[in-house]
C-alpha beads as a LAMMPS data file, in Angstrom:
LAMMPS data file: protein, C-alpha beads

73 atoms
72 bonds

1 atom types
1 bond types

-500.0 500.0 xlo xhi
-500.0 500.0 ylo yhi
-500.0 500.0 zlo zhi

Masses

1 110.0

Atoms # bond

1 1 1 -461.801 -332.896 -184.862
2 1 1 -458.742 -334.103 -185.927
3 1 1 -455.671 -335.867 -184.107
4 1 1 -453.955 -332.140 -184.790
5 1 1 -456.010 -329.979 -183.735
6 1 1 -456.728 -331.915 -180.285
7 1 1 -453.025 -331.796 -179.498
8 1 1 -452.527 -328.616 -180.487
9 1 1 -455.920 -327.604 -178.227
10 1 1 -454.189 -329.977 -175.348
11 1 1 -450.482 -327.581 -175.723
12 1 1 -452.625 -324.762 -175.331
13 1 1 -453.914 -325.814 -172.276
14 1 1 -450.744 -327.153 -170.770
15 1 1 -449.409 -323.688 -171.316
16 1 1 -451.880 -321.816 -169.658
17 1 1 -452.098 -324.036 -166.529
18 1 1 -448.742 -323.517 -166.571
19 1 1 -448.862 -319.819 -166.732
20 1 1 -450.948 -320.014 -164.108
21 1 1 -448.917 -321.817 -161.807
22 1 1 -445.907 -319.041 -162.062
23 1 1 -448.802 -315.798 -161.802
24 1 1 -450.180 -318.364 -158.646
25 1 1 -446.502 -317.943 -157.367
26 1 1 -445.934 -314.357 -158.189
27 1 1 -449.297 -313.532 -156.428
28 1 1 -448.489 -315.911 -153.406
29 1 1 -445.296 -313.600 -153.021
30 1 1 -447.670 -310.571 -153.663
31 1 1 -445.725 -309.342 -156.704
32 1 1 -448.883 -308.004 -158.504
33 1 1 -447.939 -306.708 -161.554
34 1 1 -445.870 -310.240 -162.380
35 1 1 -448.841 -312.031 -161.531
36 1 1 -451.037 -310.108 -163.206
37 1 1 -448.992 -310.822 -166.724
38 1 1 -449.158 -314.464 -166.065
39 1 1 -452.552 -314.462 -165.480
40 1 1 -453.365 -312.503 -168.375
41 1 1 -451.423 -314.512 -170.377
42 1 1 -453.193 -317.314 -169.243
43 1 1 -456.807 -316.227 -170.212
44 1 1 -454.679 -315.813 -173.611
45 1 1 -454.049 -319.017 -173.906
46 1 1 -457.304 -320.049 -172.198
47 1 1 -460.269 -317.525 -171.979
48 1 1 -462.118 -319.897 -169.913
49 1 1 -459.196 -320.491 -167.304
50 1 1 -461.221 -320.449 -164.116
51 1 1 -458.649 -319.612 -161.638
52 1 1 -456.797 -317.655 -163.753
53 1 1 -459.762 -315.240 -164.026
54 1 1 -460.855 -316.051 -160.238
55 1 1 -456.919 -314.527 -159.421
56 1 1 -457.010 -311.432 -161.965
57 1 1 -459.951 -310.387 -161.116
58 1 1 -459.058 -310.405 -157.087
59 1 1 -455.660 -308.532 -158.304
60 1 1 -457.802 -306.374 -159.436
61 1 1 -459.983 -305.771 -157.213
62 1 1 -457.321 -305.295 -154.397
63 1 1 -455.921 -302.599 -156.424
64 1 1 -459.089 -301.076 -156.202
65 1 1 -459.959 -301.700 -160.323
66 1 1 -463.230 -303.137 -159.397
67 1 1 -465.045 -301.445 -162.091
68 1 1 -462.072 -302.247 -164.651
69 1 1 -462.423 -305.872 -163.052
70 1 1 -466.106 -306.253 -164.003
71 1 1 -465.911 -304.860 -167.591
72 1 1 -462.817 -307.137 -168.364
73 1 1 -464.301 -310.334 -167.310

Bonds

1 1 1 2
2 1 2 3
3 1 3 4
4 1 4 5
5 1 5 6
6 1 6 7
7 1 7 8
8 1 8 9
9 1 9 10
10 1 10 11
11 1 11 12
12 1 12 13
13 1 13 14
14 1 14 15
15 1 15 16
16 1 16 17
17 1 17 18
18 1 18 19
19 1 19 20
20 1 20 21
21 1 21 22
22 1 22 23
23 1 23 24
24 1 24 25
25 1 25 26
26 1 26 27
27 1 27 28
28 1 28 29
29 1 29 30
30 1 30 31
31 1 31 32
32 1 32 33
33 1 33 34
34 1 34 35
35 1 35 36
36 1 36 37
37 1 37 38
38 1 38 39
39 1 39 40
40 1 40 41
41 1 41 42
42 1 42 43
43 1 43 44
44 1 44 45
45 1 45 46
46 1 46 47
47 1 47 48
48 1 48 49
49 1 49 50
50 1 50 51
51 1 51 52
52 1 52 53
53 1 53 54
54 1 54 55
55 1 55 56
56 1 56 57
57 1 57 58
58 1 58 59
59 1 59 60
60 1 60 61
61 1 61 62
62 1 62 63
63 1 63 64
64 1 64 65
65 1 65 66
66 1 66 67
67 1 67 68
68 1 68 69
69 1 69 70
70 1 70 71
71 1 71 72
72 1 72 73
């Protein structure tokens, strides 16, 4: 891998962590739908953001998209 890609992999990451971080405060305030975005943009960034798909899939779930929940991730 070269010096590139690995910094390009690193911005990806940054961005999705920081994603995260404004869904985590969107859901905190229990604005769903914002949080939701973020955290889909997230797993956009980063499909194997752990705690971005741990917190969509409990948005989901809350708004009673369980099965959605299970065939998206």
């Amino acid at each position: 891998m070269t010096a590139r890609y690995l910094s390009a992999m690193s911005a990806q990451i940054a961005q999705a962590d920081s994603l995260f971080l404004e869904g985590h405060g969107l859901y905190t305030a229990q604005q769903w739908e914002g949080a939701e975005e973020k955290f889909r943009a997230a797993i956009r960034k980063n499909p194997d953001h752990p705690r971005a798909i741990l917190f969509l899939g409990l948005i989901l779930q809350n708004q009673r998209k369980d099965y959605a929940a299970v065939l998206e991730l």
